[in-house]
C-alpha positions as CSV (number, residue, x, y, z in Angstrom):
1,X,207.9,249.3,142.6
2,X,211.3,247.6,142.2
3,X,214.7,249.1,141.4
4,X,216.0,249.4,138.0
5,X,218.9,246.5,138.1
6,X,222.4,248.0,137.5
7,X,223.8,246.1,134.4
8,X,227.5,245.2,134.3
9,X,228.4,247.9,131.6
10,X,226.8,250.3,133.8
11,X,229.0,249.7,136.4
12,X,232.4,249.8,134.3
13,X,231.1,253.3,133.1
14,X,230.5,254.6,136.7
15,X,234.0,253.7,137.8
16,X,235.7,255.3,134.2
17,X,236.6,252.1,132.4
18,X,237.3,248.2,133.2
19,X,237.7,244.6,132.0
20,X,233.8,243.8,130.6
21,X,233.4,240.1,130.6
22,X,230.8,237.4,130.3
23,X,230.4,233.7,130.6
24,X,228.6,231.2,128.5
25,X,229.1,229.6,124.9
26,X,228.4,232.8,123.4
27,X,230.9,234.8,126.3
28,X,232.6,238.1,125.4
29,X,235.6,240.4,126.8
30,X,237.1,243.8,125.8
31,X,238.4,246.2,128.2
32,X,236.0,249.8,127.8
33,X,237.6,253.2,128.0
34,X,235.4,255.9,129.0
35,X,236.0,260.1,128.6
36,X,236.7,260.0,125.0
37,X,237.5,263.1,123.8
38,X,239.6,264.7,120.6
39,X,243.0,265.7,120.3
40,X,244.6,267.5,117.5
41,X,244.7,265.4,114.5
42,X,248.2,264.6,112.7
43,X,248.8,264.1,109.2
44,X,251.1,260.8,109.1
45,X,252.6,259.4,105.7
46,X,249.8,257.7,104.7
47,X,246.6,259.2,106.2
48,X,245.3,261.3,109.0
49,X,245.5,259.8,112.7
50,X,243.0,261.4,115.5
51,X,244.3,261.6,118.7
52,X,242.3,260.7,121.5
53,X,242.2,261.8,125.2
54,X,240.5,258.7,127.3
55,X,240.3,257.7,131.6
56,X,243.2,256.3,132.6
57,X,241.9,253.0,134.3
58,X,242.3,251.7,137.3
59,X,245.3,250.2,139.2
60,X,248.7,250.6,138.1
61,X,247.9,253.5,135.1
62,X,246.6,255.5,138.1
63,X,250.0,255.2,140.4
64,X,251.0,258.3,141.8
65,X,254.7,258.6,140.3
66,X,254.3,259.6,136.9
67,X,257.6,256.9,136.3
68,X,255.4,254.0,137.5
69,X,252.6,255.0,135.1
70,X,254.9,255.6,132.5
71,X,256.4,252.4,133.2
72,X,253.3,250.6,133.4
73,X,252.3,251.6,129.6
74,X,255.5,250.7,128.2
75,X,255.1,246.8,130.1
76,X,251.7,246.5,129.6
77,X,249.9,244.9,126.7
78,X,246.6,246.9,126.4
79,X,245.9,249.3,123.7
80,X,248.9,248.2,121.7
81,X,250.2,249.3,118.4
82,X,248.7,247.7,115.5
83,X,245.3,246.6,117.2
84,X,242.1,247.1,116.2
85,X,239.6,249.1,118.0
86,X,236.3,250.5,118.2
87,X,235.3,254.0,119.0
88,X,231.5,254.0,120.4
89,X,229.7,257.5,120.1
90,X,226.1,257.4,122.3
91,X,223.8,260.0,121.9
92,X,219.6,260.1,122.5
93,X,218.5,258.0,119.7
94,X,221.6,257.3,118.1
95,X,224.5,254.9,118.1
96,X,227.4,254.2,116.0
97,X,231.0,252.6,115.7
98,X,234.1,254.0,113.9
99,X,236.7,251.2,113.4
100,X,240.6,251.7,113.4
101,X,244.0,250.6,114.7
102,X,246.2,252.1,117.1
103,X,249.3,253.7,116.6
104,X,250.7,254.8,119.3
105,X,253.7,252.7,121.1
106,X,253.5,251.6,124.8
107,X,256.2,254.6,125.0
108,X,253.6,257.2,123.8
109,X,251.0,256.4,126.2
110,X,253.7,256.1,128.7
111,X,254.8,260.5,128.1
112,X,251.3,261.2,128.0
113,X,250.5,259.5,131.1
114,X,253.5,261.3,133.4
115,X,251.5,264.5,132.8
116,X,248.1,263.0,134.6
117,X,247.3,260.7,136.7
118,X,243.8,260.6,135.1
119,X,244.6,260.6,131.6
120,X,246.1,259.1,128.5
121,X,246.6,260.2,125.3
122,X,247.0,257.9,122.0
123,X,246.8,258.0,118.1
124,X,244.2,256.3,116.3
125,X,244.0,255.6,112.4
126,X,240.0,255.2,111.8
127,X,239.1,253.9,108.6
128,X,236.0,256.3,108.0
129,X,237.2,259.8,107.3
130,X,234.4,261.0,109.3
131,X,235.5,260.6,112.4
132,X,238.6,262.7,111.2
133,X,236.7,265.5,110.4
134,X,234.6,265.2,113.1
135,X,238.2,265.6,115.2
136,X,239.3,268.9,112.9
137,X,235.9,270.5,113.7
138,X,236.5,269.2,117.8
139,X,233.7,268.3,117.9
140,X,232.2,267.2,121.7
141,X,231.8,263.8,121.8
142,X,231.4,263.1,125.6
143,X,229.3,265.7,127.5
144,X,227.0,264.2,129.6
145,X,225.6,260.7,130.9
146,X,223.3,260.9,127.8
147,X,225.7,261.7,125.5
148,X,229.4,260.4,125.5
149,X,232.0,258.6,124.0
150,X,234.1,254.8,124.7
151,X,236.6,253.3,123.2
152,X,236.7,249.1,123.2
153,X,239.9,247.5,122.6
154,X,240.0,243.3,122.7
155,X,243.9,243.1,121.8
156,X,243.1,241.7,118.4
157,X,245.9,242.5,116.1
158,X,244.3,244.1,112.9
159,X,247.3,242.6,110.5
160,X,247.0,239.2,111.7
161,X,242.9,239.4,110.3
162,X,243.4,241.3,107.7
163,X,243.6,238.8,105.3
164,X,240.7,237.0,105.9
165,X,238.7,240.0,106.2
166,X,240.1,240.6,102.3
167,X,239.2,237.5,101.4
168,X,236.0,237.7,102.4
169,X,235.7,240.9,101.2
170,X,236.9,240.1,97.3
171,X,236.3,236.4,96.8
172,X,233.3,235.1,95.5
173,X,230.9,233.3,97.8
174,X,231.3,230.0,96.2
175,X,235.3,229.8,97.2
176,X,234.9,231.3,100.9
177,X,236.9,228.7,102.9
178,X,234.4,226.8,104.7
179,X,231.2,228.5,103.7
180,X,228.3,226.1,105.6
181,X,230.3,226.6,109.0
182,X,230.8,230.5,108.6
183,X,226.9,231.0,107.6
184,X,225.4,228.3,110.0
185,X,222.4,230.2,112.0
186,X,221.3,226.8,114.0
187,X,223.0,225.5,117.2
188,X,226.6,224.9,117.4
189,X,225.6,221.4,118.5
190,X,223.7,220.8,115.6
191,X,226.4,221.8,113.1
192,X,227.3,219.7,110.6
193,X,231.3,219.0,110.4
194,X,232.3,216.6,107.6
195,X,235.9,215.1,107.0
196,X,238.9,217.0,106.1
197,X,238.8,217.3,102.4
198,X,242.6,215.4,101.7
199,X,241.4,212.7,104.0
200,X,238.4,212.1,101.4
201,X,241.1,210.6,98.9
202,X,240.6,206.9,99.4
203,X,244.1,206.2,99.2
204,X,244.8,208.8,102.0
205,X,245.6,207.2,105.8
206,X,247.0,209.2,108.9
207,X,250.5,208.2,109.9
208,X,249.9,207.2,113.4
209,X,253.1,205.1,114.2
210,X,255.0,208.4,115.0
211,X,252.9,208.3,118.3
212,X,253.5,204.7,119.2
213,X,255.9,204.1,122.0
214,X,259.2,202.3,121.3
215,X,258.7,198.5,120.3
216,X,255.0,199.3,119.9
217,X,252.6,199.4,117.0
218,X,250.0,201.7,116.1
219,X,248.5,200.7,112.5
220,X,247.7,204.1,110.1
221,X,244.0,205.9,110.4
222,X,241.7,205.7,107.5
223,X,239.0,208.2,108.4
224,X,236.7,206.6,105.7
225,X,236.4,203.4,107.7
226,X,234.4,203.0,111.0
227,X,236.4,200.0,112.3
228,X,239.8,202.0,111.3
229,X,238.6,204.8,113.9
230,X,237.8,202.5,116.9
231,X,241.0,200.5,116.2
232,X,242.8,204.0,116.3
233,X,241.3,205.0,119.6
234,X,242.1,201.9,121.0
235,X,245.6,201.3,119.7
236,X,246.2,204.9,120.8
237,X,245.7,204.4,124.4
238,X,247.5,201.3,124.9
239,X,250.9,201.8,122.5
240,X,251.1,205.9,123.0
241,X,251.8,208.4,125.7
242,X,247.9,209.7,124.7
243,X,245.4,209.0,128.0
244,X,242.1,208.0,126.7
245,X,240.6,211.8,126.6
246,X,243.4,212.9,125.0
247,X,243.0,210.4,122.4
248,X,239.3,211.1,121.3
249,X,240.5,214.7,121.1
250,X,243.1,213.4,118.4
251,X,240.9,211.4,117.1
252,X,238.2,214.5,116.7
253,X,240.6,216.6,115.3
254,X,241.7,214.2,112.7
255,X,238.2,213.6,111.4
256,X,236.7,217.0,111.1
257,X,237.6,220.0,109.1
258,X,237.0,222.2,112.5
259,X,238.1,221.0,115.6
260,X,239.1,223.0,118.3
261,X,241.4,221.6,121.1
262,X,242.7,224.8,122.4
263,X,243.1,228.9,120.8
264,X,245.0,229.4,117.9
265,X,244.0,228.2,114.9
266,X,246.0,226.4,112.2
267,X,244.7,225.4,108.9
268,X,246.6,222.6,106.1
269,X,248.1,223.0,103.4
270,X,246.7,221.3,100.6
271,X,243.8,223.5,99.8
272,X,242.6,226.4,102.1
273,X,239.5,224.5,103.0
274,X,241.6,221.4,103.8
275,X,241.4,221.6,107.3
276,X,241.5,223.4,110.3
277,X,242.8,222.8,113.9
278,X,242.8,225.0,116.9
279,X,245.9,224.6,118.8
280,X,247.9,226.6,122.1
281,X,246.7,230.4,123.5
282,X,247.7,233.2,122.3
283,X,251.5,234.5,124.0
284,X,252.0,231.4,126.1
285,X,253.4,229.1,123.2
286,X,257.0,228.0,122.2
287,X,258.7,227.7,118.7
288,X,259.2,223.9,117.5
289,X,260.9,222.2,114.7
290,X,259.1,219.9,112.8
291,X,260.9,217.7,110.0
292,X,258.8,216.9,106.7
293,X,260.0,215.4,103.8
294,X,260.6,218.2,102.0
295,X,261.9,221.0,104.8
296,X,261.7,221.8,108.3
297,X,258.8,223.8,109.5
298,X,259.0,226.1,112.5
299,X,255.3,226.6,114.4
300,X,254.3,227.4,117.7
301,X,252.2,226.0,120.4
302,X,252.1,226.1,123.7
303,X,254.4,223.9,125.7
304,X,251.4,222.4,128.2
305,X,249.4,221.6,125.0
306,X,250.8,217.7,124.5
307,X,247.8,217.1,122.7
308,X,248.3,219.7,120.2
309,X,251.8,219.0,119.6
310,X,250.9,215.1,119.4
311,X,247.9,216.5,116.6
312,X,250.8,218.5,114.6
313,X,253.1,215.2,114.5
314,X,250.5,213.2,112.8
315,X,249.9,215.9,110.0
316,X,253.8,216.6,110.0
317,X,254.2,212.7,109.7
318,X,251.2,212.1,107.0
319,X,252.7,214.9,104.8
320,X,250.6,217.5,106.0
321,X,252.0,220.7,106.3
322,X,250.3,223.5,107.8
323,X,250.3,226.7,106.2
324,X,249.8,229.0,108.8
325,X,249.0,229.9,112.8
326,X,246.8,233.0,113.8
327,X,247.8,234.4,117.5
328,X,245.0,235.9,118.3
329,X,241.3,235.5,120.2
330,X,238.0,237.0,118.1
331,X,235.6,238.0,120.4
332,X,232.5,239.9,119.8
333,X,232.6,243.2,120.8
334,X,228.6,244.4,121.2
């Protein structure tokens, strides 16, 4: 009879905690903390937050100077203020999630930690009053391999989603910004991705002579025109700093209302459902001024990204103007 196989969750739960990461299209992360247990709640100014006593995990949270630990917290940028996380109560037959956001400081977790080497301490705001009162009773929530308690945190910062989560929450389904994509159930290779809605306008062409080196000529895009496209690519590779890849990822980006080139997305200006480009990581980009006609915009990408910064030019230079950048990476969770 073979051996049960060990799954990779498994694992992190034997060793009290980890980094929980797959490959693939569909690939997910979050870092699991295991020994949940209540605290005394607190009543804050504008609700209830539950404290929570979880593992310390492993490496430099577990150092033996209760400084370094403390130090490590105040540096480190897990389980910060403001993110969203998920508390995951497993019992025989029964499973459920309690969403909230942290708000404890890297300072707080720091005190609590000079006290054990084991242990941290932090303050959670849950948005079901349940899970408060199930903290006023104390109730036991880890007890046993059968019955226990973890707490997933994916650094997503709840205020930078919030709004779209509103939205989606209060709009009616026939003004969700891009409603096919969000709902599609098929393949993401089989996804239909039509043009940007400004780029529809048949008077409408991309300024692409802001990319052309000096002395050179690249004529303007009209997205509505096959031989327009071609031109573009090829114009762009001989008259621009662009290398051929680099130019069919313009190119891409220009002609769909989704592309995605890199991490942070940043959508136009025109309508919500304009478009919407994916540009540098999360924390690794630097603050730019782009010149319109109107103002100066300030947006960041990341430094390394030439071909998102060369993708912001053209929508800078074609009057453009993106309305917003979200810093953050959505994973799923479960």
């Amino acid at each position: 009879m073979s051996e049960k196989r060990v799954t990779s969750l498994e694992k992190l739960l034997a060793v009290n905690g980890g980094a929980y990461r797959t490959s693939g299209a569909n690939s997910v992360f979050f870092h699991l903390y295991t020994g949940a247990r209540f605290a005394p709640v607190k009543a804050e100014r504008r609700n209830f937050t539950v404290g929570l006593l979880l593992d310390a995990p492993r490496g430099g949270a577990r150092d033996k100077s209760g400084k370094k630990r403390a130090e490590y917290w105040e540096h480190s940028k897990r389980l910060q203020r403001g993110c969203l996380v998920a508390l995951v109560l497993i019992s025989p037959g029964r499973f459920r999630v309690f969403l909230g956001t942290i708000i404890s400081t890297g300072v707080d977790i720091g005190e609590s930690a000079k006290a054990d080497a084991n242990t941290i301490q932090l303050r959670i705001s849950f948005f079901d009053a349940e899970i408060a009162l199930m903290a006023l009773r104390r109730v036991p929530i880890s007890t046993s391999t059968s019955t226990y308690a973890v707490l997933l945190d994916n650094n997503i910062m709840f205020e930078s989603i919030y709004p779209f989560l509103r939205t989606l929450q209060e709009a009616e389904p026939t003004s969700i910004p891009f409603p096919n994509i969000i709902s599609y159930s098929g393949p993401l290779e089989t996804l239909p991705v039509g043009l940007p809605r400004y780029a529809r306008v048949p008077w409408f062409r991309y300024n692409l002579q802001c990319l052309a080196r000096p002395g050179l000529n690249v004529p303007n895009l009209d997205v509505n025109d096959e031989t327009s496209v071609a031109l573009a690519r090829h114009n762009l590779v001989n008259s621009s700093d662009l290398d051929p890849s680099q130019a069919e990822a313009l190119i891409g980006a220009l002609t769909r209302e989704v592309s995605l080139v890199q991490g942070c997305v940043l959508c136009s200006p025109l309508k919500p459902t304009s478009h919407c480009n994916v540009l540098s990581p999360p924390g690794t980009g630097k603050v730019r001024e782009f010149p319109t006609r109107d103002n100066v915009l300030k947006f960041s990408y990341q430094e390394k990204s030439f071909t998102g910064k060369e993708i912001l030019r053209v929508l800078f230079s074609s009057n453009i103007k993106p309305i917003g950048g979200c810093e953050v990476t959505i994973q799923r969770l479960l």
